[in-house]
C-alpha positions as CSV (number, residue, x, y, z in Angstrom):
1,X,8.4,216.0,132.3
2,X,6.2,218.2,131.2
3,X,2.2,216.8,129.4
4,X,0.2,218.6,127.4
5,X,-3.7,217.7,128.8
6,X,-6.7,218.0,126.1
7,X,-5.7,215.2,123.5
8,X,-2.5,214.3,125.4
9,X,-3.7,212.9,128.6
10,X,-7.5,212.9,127.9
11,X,-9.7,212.8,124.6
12,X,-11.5,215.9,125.4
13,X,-9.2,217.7,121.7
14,X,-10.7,214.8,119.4
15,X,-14.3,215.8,121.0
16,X,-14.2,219.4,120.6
17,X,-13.3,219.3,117.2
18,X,-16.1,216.9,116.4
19,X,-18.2,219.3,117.5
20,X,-17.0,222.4,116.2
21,X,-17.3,220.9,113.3
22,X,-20.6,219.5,113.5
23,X,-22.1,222.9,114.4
24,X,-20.2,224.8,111.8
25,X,-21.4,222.1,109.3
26,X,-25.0,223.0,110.3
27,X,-24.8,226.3,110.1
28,X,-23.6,226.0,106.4
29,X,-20.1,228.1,107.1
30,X,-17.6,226.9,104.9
31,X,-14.9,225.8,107.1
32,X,-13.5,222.5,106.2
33,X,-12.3,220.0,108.8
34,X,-8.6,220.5,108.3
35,X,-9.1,224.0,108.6
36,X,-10.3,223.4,111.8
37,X,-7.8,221.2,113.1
38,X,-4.5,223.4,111.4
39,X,-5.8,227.1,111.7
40,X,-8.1,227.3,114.8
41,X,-7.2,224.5,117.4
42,X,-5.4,226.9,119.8
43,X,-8.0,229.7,120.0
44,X,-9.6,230.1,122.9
45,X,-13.5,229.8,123.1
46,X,-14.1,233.6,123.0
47,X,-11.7,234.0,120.2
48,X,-12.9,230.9,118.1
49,X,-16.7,232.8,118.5
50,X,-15.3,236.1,117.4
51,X,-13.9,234.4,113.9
52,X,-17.3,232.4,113.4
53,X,-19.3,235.7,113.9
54,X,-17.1,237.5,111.3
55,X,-17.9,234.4,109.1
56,X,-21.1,233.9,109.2
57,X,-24.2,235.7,107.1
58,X,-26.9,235.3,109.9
59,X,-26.7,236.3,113.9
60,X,-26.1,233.8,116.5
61,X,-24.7,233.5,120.0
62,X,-21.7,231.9,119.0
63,X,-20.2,231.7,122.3
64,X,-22.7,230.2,124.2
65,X,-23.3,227.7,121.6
66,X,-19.9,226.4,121.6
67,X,-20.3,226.3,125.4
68,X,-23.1,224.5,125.6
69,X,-21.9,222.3,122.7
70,X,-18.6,221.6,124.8
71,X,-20.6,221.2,127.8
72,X,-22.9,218.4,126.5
73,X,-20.1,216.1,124.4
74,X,-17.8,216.1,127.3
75,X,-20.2,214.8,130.0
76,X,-21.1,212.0,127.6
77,X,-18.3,211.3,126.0
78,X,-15.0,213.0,128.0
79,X,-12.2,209.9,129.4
80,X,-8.6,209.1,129.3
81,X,-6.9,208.0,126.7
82,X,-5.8,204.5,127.1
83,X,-3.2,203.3,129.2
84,X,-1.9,206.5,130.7
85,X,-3.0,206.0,134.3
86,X,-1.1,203.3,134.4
87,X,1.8,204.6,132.3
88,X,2.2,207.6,134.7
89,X,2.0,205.2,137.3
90,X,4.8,203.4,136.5
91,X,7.4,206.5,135.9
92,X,10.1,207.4,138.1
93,X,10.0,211.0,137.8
94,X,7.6,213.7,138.7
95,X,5.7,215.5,135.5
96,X,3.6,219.1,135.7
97,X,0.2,219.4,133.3
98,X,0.9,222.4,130.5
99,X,-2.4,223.2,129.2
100,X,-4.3,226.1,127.0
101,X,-7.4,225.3,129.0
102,X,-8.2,227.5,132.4
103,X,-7.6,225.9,135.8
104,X,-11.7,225.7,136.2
105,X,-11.6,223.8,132.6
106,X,-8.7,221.4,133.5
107,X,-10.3,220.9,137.0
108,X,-13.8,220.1,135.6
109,X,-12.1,218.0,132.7
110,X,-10.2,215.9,135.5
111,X,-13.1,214.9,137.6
112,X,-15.6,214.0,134.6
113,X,-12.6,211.6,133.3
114,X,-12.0,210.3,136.9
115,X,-7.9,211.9,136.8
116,X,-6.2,212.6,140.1
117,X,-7.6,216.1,140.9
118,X,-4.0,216.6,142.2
119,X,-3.1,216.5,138.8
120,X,-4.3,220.7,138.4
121,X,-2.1,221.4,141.6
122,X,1.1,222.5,139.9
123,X,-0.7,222.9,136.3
124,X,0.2,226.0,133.8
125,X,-3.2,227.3,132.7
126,X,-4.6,230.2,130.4
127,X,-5.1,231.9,133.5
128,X,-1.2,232.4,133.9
129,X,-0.1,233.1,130.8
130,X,-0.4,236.1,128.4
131,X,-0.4,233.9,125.0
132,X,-1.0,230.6,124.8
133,X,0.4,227.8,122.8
134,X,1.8,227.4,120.4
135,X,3.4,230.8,122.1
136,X,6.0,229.2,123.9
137,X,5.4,231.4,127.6
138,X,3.5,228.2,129.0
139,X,6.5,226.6,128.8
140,X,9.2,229.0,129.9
141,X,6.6,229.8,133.0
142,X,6.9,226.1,133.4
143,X,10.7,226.0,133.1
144,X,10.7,228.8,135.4
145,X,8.4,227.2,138.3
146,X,10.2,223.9,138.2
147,X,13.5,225.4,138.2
148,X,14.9,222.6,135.6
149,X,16.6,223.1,132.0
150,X,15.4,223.2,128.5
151,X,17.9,220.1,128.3
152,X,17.2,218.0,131.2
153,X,13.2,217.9,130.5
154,X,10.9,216.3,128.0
155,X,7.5,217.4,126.6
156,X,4.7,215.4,125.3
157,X,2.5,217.2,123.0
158,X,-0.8,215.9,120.6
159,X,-1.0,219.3,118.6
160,X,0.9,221.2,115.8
161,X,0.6,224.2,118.4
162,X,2.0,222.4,121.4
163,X,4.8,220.8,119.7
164,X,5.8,224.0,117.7
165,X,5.8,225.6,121.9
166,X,8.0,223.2,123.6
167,X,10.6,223.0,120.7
168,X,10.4,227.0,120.6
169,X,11.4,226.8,124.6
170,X,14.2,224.4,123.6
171,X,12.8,221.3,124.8
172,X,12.8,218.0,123.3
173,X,9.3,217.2,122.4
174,X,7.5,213.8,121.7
175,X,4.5,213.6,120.0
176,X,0.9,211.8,120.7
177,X,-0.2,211.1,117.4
178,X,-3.6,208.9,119.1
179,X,-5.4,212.8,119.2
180,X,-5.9,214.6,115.7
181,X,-2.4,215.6,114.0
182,X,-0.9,212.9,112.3
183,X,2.8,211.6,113.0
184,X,4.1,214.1,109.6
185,X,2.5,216.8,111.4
186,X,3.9,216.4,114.7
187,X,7.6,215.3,112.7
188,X,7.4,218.4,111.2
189,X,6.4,220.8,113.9
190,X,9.8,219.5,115.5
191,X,9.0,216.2,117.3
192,X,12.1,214.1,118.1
193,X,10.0,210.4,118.5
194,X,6.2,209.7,117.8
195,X,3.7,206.9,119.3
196,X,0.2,206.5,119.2
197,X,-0.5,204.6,122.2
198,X,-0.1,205.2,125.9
199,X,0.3,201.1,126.2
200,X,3.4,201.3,123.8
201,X,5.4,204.5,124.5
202,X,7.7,205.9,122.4
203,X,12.1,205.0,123.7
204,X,12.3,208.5,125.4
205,X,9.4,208.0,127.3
206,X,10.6,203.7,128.1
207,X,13.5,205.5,129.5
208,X,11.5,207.0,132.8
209,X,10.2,203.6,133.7
């Protein structure tokens, strides 16, 4: 099996865009939320600054300010979503973390929400991969590394992006709708079961326990 980690395993996508948005909202720049959420999710920090500097009349650091932004909400605020320490617990099959953050980010996100650090051992990061998601190379690398099929793996994905990248690798997808997309989003992005809930997993996911 094959988990997406910001939004998926953690809360750290719900946090980010709270404060994207709140910075954008105080710099007057007339990006709405949804925007945020359906055009920009997958850009990378660096990229995200580059669009925000073309958008905006006056000069900042954008960059560091996200950074620092990031920095602060996800020492206060970063955990796991609920139940999935003990969901992943419980499973009988191994799973590898498929993530658009760096292994420094993953690694830094793990210990802050007190996850097995073992959990960024066999992880595909932006580091390895040329495009991210919803590119579908994190999950062919992934594919590739574990040696398994499209058709005898599953993927769970939070994100427009990430479900749109596992289907695109030919694997069946189920989507976390407890992040920010909602379960029409994820349905229509291509996933094959929704839940909301580590405590109450979709059938797919039953079927591992």
């Amino acid at each position: 099996m094959f988990l997406d980690f910001d939004g998926t395993l953690v809360n750290s996508e719900e946090l980010a865009v709270s404060a994207d948005f709140g910075l954008i909202q105080a710099r007057g720049l007339d990006i709405t939320f949804d925007q945020l959420i359906n055009d920009y999710l997958n850009l990378s920090i660096s990229e995200f600054a580059k669009v925000l500097e073309a958008k905006s009349p006056r000069r900042f650091d954008w960059k560091a300010d996200l950074e620092a932004t990031y920095s602060s909400v996800m020492e206060r605020e970063l955990k796991s979503q609920s139940g999935v320490l003990q969901f992943l617990h419980q499973i009988k099959t191994t799973f590898s973390i498929t993530t658009n953050s760096t292994k420094s980010q993953l690694e830094a996100k793990l210990a802050t929400s007190e996850l097995p650090a073992i959990w960024s051992a066999n992880a595909i990061t932006a580091d390895v991969v040329s495009r991210r998601k919803p590119d579908p190379e994190t999950y062919f690398l992934a594919l590739e590394r574990t040696g398994l099929s499209p058709k005898n793996v599953l993927a769970v994905e939070d994100s427009v992006q990430g479900v749109s990248a596992a289907t695109l690798a030919g694997i069946q997808t189920i989507g976390f709708s407890g992040s920010v997309h909602s379960p029409s989003q994820l349905t229509e992005a291509g996933a094959v079961e929704i839940f909301n809930s580590w405590f109450s997993p979709s059938p797919l996911l039953l079927s591992l326990q």
